[in-house]
TORLUM-719238 format. One record per residue (C-alpha): residue in three letters; x, y, z. Coordinates in steps of 0.05 Angstrom, whole numbers, padded with zeros to 5 digits, always signed. Example, Ala and Ser with C-alpha at 12.3 -4.5 7.8 and 13.67 -1.06 7.14 Angstrom:
REM TORLUM-719238
Ala+00246-00090+00156;Ser+00273-00021+00143;
//
This chain:
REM TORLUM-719238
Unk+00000+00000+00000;Unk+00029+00060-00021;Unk+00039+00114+00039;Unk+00028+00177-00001;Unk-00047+00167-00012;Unk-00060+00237-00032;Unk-00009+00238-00084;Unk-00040+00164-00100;Unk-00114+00185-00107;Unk-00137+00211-00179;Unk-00058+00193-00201;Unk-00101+00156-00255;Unk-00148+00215-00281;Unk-00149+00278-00320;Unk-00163+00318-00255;Unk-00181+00400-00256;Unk-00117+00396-00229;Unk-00085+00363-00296;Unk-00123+00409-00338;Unk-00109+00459-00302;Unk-00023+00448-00316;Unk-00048+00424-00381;Unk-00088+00480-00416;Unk-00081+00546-00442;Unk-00121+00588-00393;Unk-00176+00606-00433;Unk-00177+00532-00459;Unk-00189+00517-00384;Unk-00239+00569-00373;Unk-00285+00553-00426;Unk-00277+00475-00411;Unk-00301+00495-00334;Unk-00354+00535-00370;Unk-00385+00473-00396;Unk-00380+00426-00338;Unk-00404+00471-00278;Unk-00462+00510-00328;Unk-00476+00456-00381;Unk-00452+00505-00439;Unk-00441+00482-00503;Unk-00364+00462-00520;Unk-00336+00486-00583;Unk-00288+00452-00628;Unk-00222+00491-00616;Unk-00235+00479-00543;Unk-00244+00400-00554;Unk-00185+00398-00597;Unk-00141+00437-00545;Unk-00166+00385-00493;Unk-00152+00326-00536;Unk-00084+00351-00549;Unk-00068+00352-00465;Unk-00110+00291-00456;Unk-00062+00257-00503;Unk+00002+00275-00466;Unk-00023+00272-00405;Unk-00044+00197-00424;Unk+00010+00179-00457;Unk+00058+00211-00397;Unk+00030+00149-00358;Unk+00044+00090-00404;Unk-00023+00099-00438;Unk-00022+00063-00521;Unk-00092+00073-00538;Unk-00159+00099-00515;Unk-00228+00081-00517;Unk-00304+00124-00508;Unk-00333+00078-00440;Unk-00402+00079-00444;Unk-00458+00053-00409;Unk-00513+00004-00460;Unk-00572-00018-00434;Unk-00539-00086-00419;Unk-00525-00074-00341;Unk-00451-00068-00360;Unk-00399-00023-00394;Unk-00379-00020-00457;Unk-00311-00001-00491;Unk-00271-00006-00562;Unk-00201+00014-00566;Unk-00164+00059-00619;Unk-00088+00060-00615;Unk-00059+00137-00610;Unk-00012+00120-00669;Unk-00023+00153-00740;Unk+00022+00135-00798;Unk+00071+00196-00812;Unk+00095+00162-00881;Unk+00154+00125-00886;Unk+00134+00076-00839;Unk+00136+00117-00786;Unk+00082+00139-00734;Unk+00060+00193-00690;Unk+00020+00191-00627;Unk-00040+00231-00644;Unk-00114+00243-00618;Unk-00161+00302-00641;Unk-00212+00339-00618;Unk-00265+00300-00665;Unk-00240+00231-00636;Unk-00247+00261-00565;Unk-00321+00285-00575;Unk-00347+00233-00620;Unk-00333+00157-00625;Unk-00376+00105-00672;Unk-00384+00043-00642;Unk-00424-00017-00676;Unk-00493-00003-00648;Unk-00524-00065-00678;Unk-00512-00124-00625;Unk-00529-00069-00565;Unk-00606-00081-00537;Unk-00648-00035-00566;Unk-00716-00064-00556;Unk-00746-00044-00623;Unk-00705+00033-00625;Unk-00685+00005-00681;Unk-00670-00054-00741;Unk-00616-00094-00735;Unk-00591-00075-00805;Unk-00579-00007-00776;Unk-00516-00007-00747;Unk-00487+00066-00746;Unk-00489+00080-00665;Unk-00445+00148-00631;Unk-00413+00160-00565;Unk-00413+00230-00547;Unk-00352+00255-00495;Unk-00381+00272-00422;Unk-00342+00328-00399;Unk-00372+00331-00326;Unk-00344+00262-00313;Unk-00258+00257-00309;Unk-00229+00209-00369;Unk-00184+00167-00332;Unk-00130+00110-00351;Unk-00143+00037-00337;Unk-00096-00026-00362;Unk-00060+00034-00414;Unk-00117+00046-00436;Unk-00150+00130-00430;Unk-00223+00117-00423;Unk-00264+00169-00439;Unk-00336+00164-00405;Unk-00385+00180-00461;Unk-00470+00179-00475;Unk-00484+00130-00526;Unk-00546+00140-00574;Unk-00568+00115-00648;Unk-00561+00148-00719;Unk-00629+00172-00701;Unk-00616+00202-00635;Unk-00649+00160-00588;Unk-00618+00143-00518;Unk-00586+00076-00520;Unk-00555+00080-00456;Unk-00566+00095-00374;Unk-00514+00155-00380;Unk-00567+00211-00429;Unk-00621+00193-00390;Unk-00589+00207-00326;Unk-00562+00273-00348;Unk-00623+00301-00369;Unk-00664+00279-00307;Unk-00600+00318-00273;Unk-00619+00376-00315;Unk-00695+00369-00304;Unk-00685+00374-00224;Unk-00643+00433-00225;Unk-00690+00476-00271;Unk-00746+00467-00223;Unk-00706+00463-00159;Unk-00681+00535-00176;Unk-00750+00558-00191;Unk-00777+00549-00121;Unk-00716+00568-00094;Unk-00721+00637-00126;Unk-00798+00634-00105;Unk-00767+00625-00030;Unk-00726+00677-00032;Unk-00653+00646-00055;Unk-00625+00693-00096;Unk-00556+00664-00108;Unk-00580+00595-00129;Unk-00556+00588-00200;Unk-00549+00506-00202;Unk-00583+00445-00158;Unk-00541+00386-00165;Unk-00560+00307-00135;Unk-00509+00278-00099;Unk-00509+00198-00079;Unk-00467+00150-00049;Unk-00480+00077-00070;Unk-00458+00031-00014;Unk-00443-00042-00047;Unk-00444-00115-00028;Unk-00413-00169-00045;Unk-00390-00239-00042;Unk-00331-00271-00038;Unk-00309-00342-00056;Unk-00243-00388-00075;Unk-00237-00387-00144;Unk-00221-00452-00156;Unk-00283-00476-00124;Unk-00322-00429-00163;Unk-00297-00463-00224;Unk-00325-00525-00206;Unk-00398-00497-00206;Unk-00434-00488-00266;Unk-00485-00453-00242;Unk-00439-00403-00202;Unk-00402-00387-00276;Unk-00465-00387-00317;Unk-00510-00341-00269;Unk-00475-00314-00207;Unk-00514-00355-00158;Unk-00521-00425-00141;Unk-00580-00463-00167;Unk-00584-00514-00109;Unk-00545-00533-00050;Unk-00560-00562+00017;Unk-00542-00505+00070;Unk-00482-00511+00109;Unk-00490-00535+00185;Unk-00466-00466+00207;Unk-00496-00405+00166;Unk-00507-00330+00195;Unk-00546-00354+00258;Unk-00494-00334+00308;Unk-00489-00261+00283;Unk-00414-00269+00282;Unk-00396-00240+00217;Unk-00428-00169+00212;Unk-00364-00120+00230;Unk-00330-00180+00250;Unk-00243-00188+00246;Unk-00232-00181+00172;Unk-00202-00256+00153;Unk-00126-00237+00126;Unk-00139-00257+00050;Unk-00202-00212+00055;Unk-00156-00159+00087;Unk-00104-00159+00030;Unk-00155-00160-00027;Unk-00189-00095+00005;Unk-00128-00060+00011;Unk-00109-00080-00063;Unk-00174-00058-00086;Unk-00176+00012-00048;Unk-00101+00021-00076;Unk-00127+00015-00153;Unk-00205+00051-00138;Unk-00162+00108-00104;Unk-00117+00120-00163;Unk-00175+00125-00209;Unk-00201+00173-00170;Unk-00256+00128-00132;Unk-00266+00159-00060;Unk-00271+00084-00030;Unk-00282+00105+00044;Unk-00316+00046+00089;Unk-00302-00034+00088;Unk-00330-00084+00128;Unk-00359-00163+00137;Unk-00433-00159+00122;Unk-00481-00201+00158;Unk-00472-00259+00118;Unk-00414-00309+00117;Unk-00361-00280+00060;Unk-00405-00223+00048;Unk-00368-00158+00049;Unk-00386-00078+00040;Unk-00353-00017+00001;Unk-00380+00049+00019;Unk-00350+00111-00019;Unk-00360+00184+00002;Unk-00412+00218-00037;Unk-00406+00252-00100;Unk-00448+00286-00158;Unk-00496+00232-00185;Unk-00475+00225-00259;Unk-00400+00215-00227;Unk-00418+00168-00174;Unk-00461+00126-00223;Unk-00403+00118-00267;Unk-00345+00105-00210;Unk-00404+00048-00188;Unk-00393+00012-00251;Unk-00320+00029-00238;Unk-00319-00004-00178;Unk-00356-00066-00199;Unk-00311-00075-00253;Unk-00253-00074-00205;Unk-00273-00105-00146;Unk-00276-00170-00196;Unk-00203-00157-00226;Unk-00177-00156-00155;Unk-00198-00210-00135;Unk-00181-00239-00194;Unk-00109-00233-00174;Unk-00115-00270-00107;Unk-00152-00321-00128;Unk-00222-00308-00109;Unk-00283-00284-00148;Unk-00329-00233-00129;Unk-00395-00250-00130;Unk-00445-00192-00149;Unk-00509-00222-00150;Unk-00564-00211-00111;Unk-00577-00281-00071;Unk-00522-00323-00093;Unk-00535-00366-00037;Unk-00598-00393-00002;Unk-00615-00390+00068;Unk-00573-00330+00083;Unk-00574-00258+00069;Unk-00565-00233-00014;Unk-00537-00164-00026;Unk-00558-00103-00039;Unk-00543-00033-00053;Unk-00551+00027-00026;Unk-00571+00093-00055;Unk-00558+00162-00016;Unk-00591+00215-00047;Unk-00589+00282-00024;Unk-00595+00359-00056;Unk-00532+00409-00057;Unk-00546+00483-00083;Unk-00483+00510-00128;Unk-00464+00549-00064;Unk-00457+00485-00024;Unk-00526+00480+00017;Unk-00552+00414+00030;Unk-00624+00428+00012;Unk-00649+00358+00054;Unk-00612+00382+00111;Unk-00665+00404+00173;Unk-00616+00442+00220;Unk-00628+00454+00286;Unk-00702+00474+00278;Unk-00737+00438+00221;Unk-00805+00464+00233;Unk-00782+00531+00225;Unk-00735+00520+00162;Unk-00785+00528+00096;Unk-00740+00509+00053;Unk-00723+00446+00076;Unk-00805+00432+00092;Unk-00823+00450+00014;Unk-00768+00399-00014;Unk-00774+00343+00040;Unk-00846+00356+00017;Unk-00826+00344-00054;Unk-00794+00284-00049;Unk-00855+00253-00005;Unk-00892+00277-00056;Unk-00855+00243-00114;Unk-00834+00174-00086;Unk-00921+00175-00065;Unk-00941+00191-00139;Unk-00887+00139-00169;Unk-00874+00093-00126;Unk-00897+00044-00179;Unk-00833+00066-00216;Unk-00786+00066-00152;Unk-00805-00013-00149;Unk-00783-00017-00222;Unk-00724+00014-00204;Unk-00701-00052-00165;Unk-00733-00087-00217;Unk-00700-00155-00235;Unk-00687-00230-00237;Unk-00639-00231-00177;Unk-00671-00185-00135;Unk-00733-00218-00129;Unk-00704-00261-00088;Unk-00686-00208-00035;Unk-00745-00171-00019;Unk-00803-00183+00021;Unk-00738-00229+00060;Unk-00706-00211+00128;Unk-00651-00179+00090;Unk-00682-00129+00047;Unk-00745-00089+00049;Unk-00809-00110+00022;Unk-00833-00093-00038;Unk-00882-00041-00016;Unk-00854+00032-00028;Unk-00856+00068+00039;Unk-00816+00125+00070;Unk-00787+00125+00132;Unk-00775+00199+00168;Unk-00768+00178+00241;Unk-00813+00208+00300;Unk-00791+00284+00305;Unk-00794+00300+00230;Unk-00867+00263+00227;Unk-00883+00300+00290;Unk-00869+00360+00246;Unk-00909+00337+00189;Unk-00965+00328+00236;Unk-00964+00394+00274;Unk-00970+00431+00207;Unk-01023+00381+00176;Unk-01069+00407+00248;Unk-01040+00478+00247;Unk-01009+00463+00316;Unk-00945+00495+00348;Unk-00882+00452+00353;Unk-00835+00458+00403;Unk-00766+00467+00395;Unk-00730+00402+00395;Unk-00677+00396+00443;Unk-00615+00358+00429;Unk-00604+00292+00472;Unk-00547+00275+00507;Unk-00536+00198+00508;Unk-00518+00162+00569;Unk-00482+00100+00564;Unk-00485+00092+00646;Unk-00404+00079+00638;Unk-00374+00144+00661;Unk-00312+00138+00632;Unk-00345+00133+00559;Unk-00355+00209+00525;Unk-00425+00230+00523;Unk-00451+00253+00452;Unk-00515+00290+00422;Unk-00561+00226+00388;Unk-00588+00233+00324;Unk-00656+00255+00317;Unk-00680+00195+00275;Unk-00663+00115+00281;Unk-00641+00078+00220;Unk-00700+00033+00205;Unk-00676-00021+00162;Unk-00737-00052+00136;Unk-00755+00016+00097;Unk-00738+00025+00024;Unk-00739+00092+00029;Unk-00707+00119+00095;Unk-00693+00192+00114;Unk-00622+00185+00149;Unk-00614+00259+00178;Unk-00595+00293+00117;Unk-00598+00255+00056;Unk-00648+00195+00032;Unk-00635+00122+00032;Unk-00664+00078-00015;Unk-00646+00013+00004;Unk-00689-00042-00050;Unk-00633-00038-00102;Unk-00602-00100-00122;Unk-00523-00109-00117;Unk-00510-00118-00182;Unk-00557-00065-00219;Unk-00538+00006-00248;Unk-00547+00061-00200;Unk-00566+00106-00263;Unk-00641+00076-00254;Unk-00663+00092-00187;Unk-00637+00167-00197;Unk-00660+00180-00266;Unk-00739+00167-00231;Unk-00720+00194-00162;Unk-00698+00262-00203;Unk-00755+00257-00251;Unk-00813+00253-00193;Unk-00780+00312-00142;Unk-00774+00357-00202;Unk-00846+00342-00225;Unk-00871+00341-00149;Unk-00830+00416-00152;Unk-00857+00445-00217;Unk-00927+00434-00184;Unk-00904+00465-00120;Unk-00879+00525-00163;Unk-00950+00528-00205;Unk-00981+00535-00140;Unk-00935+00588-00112;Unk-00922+00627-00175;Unk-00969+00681-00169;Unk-00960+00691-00095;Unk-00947+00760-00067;Unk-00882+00759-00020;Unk-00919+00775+00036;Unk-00961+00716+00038;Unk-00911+00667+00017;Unk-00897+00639+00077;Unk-00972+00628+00089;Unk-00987+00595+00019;Unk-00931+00554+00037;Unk-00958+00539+00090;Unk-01021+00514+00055;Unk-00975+00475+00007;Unk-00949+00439+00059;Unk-01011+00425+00091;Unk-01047+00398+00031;Unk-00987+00353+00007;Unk-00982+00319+00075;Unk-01060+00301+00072;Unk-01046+00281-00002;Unk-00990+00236+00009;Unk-00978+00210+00083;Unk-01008+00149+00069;Unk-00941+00133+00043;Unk-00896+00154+00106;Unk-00892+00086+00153;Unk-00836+00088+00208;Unk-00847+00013+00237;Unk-00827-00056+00215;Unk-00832-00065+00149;Unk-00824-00146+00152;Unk-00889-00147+00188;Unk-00955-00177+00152;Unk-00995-00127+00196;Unk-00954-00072+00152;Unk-00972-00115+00083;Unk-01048-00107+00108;Unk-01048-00036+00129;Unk-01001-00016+00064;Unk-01066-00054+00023;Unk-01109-00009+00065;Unk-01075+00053+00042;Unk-01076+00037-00031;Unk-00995+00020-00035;Unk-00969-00015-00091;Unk-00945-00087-00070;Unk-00919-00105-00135;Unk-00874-00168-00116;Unk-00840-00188-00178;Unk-00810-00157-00237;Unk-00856-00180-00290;Unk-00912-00156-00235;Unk-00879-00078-00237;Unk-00854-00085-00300;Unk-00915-00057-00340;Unk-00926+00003-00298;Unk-00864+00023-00339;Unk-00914+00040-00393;Unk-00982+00069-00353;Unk-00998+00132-00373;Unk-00982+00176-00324;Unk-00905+00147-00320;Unk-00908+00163-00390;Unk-00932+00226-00389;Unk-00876+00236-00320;Unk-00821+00222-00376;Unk-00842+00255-00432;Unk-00870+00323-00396;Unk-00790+00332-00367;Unk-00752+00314-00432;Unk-00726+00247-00400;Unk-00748+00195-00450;Unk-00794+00197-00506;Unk-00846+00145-00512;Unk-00805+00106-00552;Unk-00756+00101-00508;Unk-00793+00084-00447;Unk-00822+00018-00495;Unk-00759+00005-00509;Unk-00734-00001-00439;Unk-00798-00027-00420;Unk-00788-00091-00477;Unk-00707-00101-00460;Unk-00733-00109-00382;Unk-00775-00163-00392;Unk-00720-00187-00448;Unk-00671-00185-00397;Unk-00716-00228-00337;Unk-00740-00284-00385;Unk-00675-00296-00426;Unk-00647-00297-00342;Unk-00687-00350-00323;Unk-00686-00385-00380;Unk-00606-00391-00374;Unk-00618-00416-00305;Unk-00672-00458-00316;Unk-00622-00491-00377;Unk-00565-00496-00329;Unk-00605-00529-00269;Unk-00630-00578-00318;Unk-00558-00593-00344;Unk-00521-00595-00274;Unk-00564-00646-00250;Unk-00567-00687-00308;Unk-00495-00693-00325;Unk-00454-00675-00249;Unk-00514-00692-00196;Unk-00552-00754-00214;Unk-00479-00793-00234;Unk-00467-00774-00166;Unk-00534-00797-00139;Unk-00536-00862-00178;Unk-00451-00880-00161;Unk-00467-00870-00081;Unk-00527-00907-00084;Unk-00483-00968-00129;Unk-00432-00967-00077;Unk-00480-00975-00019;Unk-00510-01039-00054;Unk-00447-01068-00071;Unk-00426-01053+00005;Unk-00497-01090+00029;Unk-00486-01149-00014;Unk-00417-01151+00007;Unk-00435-01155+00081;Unk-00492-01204+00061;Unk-00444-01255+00032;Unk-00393-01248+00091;Unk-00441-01251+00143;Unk-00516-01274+00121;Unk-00546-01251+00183;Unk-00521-01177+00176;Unk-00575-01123+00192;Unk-00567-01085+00121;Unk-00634-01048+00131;Unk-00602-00981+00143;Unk-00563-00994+00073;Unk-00626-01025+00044;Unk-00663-00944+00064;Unk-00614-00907+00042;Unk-00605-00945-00028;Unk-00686-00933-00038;Unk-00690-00860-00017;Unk-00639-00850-00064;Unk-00672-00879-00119;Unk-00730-00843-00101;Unk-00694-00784-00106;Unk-00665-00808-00168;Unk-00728-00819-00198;Unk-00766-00757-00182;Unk-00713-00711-00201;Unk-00712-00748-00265;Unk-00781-00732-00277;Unk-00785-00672-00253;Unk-00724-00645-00296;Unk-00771-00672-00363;Unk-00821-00624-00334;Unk-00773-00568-00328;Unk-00754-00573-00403;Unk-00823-00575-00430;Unk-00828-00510-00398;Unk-00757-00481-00424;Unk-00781-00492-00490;Unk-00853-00462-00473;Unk-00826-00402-00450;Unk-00764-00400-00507;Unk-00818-00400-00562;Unk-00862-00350-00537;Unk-00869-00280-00573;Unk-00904-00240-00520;Unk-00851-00220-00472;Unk-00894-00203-00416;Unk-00935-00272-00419;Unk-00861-00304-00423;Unk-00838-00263-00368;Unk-00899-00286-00336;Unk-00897-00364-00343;Unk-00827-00354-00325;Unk-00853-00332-00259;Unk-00906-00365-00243;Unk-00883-00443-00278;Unk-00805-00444-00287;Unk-00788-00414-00222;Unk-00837-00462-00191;Unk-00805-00520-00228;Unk-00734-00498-00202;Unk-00758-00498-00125;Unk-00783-00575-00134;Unk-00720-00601-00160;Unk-00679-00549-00119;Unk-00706-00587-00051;Unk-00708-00658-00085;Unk-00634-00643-00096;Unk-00620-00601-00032;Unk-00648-00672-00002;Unk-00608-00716-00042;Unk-00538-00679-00030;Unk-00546-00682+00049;Unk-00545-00764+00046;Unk-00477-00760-00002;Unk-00409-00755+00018;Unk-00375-00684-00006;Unk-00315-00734-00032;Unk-00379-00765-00089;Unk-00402-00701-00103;Unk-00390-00661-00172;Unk-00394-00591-00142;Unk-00373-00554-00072;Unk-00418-00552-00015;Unk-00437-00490+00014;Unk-00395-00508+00071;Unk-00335-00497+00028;Unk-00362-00444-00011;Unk-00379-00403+00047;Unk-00323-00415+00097;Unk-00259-00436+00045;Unk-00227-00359+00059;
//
């Protein structure tokens, strides 16, 4: 680990301090210009960035460079151009323009597009991000970039994001102005995505099919000792899990990746990175980042990082986090209550406004966690349900409630917290709990939304959160517009008041895991959409149309088009594990099941032959439940196929995404427990695969 981390961080990216030694002055001026006020950049300013870029790349050992972009697949994407240009004579130079910088053409025609457009049309452009640092990876200068077709439609989570970025800052500055903020030029979101992970031996993740095809295990009888002691959350970090975090802060630090918090997570070889927060379109790309990484690492000492969201059953999946919060261009946390939060208006109107929004879309905050692997998680006793509530602790809702009756509220008074050890130093508690059964948790100045899945782009979740406070605002500011400034602070007031009757139905600050709080969240008319291809076609209801459309977001072809690769996405997942299940069992398991259950006989008849009067009964048991075993998962894996190739040939999407539901994820469970049944009778040594056990407990 290198000791000069400050000279370490951002060593890897074109830093405002780079371009700053880099540029002309007004070069560097006009490039600011464009990333702080979203100007456009002109062509002598790109070409004089290119031309530093180059050097600067090339300075650090960097051959080629490549526009990183972000397609609709869940992952990145990159193609890399060499810096060298023939010179003549068969020489080269090292050269890189202003054009190359701004706009790169990849092959748009094997990306998802879900109907954007014809395969035959192939022409796709990246378009240079200046707001978010190019850095150098493997001597390679990536370049983070929008992606879009010939025709200009969003193929990617990047344009989307940027213009719901855009969308919230016109109409936060609107009411601000309203409020009285004069200096208010820019509102920016901030998050900070916290990540979980897995991590297992590599060569025992070689030896499971299922593990390699899709990132979680298809069956497997638990291990004898799982996460019941409650030994492993902020536990001793083992000292190969030790090494790899160090390795992997070392290479997120250099690229500029404020990695800030690592710990053991509550399940056996489950893990957490937190980073410190930073603008959203930057923190959603040094998430993919990080994810990209965190698998190299490990990688290199021999362990693979597991992203998916339950990769194991019977303990705790993974999640991740997303802390959202509101900074003004003069640095004002806009979610932050101070000291008196009934009195502070502004921070009412936009707590106000994101009630309002997650109430009026929460249909689209489910989609946001939307996906094969996350179904498994919520509703469990490690992530929240699947109802969309918020959580804002007992003074803030004491607040909401005073105004909602017109009622005074006392001044809160800061609580000193007594251990009852004297020698421990007393300290002012926070005014809310964390309540970790809410998706959507106010955490004393920022908002948590806690249903994402670990492996999933944090672009989604912000490009609706953004969309729904900036609609939520724009109807604040319709109401407000026309009001005198001496009766502001009334009609405000009156605001207030009518958006908590409107929308408290959707603040709940118990236990989310309870079935009382599925009944009363039915009572209040909550969503309770519990699987993807359940939420999945509120995509496409009117109003979350209309949501995109009105802000500039998405068109309406867009939003089909995410809408179609969604449900692309789920039932070409389960299908793949459905296909591998079958396979695993047929070819690894049922060898096994059949050898064990050979050698038992031939033991049986051996002891018979020795010794007629032997008591073989046991043997005799254990031979017939595994044929039993044998036999049913036989059958039941003929069943499963029928309904891969059911589901394969269907052309509806959503019915597929449906049956895949309702029939092949029903199919999976039986022969999951027939084989979870099977495996506990065979020794490890007969078995194809790992065990849990040694999955689990190998580091």
């Amino acid at each position: 680990m290198s000791k000069d981390i400050p000279a370490l961080f951002g060593s890897l990216i074109f830093s405002d301090k780079v371009m700053r030694s880099k540029l002309p002055k007004d070069m560097y001026k006009a490039l600011r210009k464009t990333i702080e006020n979203g100007t456009h950049l002109e062509l002598d300013v790109a070409n004089s960035v290119a031309v530093a870029m180059k050097e600067w790349a090339v300075e650090n050992g960097a051959t080629h460079y490549t526009h990183w972009f972000q397609p609709m697949t869940g992952f990145t994407a990159e193609k890399h151009d060499s810096f060298i240009s023939p010179s003549g004579e068969g020489e080269v130079i090292m050269d890189f323009s202003g054009k190359e910088l701004v706009k790169g053409e990849p092959d748009a025609s094997s990306f998802p597009s879900g109907g954007l457009r014809a395969t035959f049309e192939a022409r796709g452009y990246t378009a240079w991000d200046p707001t978010s640092p190019a850095f150098i990876k493997d001597r390679t200068l990536y370049i983070p970039t929008a992606f879009c077709s010939y025709s200009g439609e969003a193929l990617d989570k990047k344009t989307p994001l940027l213009r719901s970025m855009e969308a919230l800052s016109k109409e936060a500055v609107k009411v601000l102005k309203l409020l009285g903020n004069d200096t208010v030029t820019r509102v920016t979101t901030t998050i900070g995505p916290e990540q979980e992970y897995f991590l297992v031996d590599k060569d025992l993740y070689k030896k499971r099919k299922d593990l390699i095809f899709c990132g979680r295990t298809l069956f497997g009888a638990p291990a004898p000792k799982g996460q019941e002691m409650e030994d492993h959350y902020f536990g001793v970090l083992k000292p190969k899990v030790s090494a790899y975090m160090h390795d992997l802060d070392e290479e997120l630090w250099k690229v500029g990746i404020p990695a800030k918090t690592k710990h053991n997570e509550v399940a056996p070889a489950q893990h957490e990175l937190a980073p410190v927060f930073d603008t959203a379109n930057i923190a959603v790309d040094h998430n993919q980042l990080t994810m990209e990484i965190m698998k190299k690492v490990a990688d290199k000492h021999n362990m693979v990082c597991l992203l998916h969201e339950k990769p194991f059953e019977g303990i705790n999946g993974s999640g991740k986090h997303n802390n959202w919060s509101l900074i003004t261009n003069d640095g004002v946390n806009l979610l932050n209550p101070g000291n008196t939060p009934a009195q502070n208006i502004q921070f009412l109107v936009f707590l106000m406004a994101v009630i309002k929004g997650v109430d009026d879309y929460a249909d689209l905050m489910r989609i946001a966690a939307a996906g094969a692997g996350n179904d498994h998680r919520l509703g469990g006793n490690e992530a929240p349900p699947a109802i969309v509530s918020i959580f804002l602790g007992d003074e803030l809702t004491a607040v909401l409630e005073s105004i909602e009756k017109d009622e005074y509220f006392g001044k809160h008074e800061n609580i000193q917290l007594d251990t009852g050890a004297h020698v421990l130093p007393h300290f002012i508690k926070d005014n809310t709990d964390r309540n970790r059964t809410s998706p959507f948790a106010f955490t004393g100045n920022k908002f948590e939304f806690r249903m994402m899945g670990s492996s999933a782009s944090v672009a989604n979740p912000n490009i609706i959160l953004n969309t729904a406070v900036a609609e939520a605002l724009a109807q604040f500011y319709a109401e407000l517009k026309d009001t005198r400034p001496e009766e502001m602070e009334q009609a405000v007031h009156k605001l207030l008041k009518k958006a908590i009757l409107n929308h408290k139905k959707v603040i709940f600050n118990g236990n989310g895991y309870s079935e009382e709080w599925v009944k009363e969240a039915e009572k209040r008319g909550l969503f309770n959409l519990v699987s993807t291809p359940d939420c999945l076609p509120q995509f496409i209801a009117p109003k979350n149309v209309d949501l995109f459309t009105k802000h500039h977001i998405l068109t309406k072809e867009e939003i089909y088009s995410r809408y179609e690769i969604l449900l692309e996405n789920y039932v070409k997942t389960i299908i793949i594990e459905a296909r591998t299940m079958a396979e695993m069992l047929t070819k690894d398991f049922l060898p096994s099941v059949s050898a064990y259950a050979g050698e038992i006989s031939k033991n049986a008849a051996s002891a018979k032959t020795f010794l007629p009067c032997a008591d073989t009964s046991a043997e005799e048991a254990l031979v017939k439940s595994l044929t039993d075993s044998y036999v049913s998962i036989t059958e039941e894996i003929a069943r499963l196929k029928e309904s891969i190739q059911d589901a394969a040939t269907m052309e509806d999407m959503q019915k597929a995404a449906d049956f895949c539901h309702c029939e092949l994820l029903s199919k999976m469970e039986t022969l999951r427990l027939a084989a979870n049944s099977a495996e506990e009778l065979i020794p490890d040594s007969m078995l194809p695969y790992p065990t849990y056990d040694q999955l689990l407990f190998s580091l």
